[in-house]
C-alpha positions as CSV (number, residue, x, y, z in Angstrom):
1,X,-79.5,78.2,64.6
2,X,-79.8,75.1,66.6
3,X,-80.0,73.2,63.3
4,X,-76.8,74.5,62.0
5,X,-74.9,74.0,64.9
6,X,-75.9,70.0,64.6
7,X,-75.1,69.4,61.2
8,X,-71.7,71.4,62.0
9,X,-71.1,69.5,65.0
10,X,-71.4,66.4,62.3
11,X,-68.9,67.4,60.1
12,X,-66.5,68.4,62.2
13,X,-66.7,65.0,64.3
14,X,-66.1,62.9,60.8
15,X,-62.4,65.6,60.6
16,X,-61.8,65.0,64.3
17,X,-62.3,61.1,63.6
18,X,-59.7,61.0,60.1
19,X,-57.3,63.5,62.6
20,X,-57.0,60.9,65.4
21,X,-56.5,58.2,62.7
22,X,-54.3,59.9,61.3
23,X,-51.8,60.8,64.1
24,X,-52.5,56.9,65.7
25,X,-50.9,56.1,62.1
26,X,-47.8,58.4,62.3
27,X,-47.5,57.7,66.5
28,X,-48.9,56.0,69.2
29,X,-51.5,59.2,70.8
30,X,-53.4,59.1,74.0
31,X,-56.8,61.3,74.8
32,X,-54.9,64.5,76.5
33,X,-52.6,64.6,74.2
34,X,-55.1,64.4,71.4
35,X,-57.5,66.9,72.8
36,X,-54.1,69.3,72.8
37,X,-53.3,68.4,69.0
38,X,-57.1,69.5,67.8
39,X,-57.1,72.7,70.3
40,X,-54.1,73.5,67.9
41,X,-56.5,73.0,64.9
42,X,-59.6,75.3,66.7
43,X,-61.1,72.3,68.2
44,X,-62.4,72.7,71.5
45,X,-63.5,69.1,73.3
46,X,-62.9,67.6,76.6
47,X,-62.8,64.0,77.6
48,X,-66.4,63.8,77.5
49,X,-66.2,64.1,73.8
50,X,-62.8,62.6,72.7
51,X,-62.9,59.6,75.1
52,X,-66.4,58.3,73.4
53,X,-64.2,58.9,70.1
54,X,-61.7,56.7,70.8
55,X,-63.6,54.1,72.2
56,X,-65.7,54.0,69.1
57,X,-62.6,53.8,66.8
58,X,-61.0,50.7,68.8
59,X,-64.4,49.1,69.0
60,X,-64.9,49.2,65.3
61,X,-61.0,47.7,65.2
62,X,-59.8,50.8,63.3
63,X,-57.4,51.2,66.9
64,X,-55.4,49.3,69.0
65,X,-55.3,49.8,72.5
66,X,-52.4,49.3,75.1
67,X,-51.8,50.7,78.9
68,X,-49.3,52.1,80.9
69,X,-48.4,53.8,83.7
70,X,-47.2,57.1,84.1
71,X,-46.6,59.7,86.7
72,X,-48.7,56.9,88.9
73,X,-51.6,57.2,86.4
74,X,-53.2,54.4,84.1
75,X,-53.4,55.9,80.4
76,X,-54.7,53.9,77.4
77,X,-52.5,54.2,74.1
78,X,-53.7,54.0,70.7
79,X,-52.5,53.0,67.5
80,X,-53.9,52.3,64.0
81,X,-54.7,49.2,63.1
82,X,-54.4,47.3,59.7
83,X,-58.1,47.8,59.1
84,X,-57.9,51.5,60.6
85,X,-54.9,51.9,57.8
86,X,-57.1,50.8,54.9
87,X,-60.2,53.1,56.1
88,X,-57.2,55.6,56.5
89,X,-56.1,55.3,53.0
90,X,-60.1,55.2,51.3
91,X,-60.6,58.4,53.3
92,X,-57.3,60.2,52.1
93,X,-58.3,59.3,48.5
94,X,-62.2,60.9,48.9
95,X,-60.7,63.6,51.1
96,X,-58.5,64.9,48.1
97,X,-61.1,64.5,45.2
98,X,-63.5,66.7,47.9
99,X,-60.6,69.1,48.3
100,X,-60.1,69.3,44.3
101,X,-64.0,70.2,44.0
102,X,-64.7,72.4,47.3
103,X,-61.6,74.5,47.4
104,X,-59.5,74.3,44.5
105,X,-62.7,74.5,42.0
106,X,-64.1,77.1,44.2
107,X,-60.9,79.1,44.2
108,X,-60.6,79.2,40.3
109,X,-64.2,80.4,40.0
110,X,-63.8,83.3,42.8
111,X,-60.9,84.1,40.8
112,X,-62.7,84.3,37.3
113,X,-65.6,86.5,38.9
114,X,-62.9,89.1,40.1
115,X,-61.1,89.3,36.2
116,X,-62.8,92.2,34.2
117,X,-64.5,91.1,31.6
118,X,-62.3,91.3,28.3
């Protein structure tokens, strides 16, 4: 079970990473808000998980980082970067050939199982 829960963990930490590129395309994000935006999608992290996320991301120059202040707190803002809008793009293009195969192919052969034979 342990096992599982790794290689799960794996996945879903490569759809967290294109979600947070994704938004830091559309919008400059920050962590809370972030973590609130992949609760919505059934992803359940605190800062202990996003935080490394995003540090990785603007280390590897796929985001840029500004601060500000607000309500009397420092908070670091993130938005994509050229590079991160390339890897962005290269991603969107594998995600949708993956999509084609896993679900729509999948769909379409659930679907011919369930017709009576003729």
């Amino acid at each position: 079970m342990k096992q599982s829960d790794d290689i799960l963990k794996h996945f879903y930490g490569g759809f967290v990473r294109l979600h947070i590129l994704y938004h830091a395309a559309k919008e400059e994000i920050f962590g809370v808000e972030m973590m609130r935006e992949l609760r919505r999608h059934g992803y359940r992290m605190g800062p202990g998980t996003l935080y490394p996320i995003l540090h990785d991301l603007h280390k590897s120059g796929y985001l840029v980082s500004t601060e500000s202040v607000v309500k009397g707190k420092r908070r670091k803002n993130y938005r994509i970067t050229p590079k991160g809008a390339r890897l962005m793009s290269a991603a969107r293009e594998r995600l949708r050939e993956l999509f084609s195969e896993v679900i729509e192919h999948h769909d379409k052969l659930e679907e011919s199982r369930k017709k009576p034979p003729t």
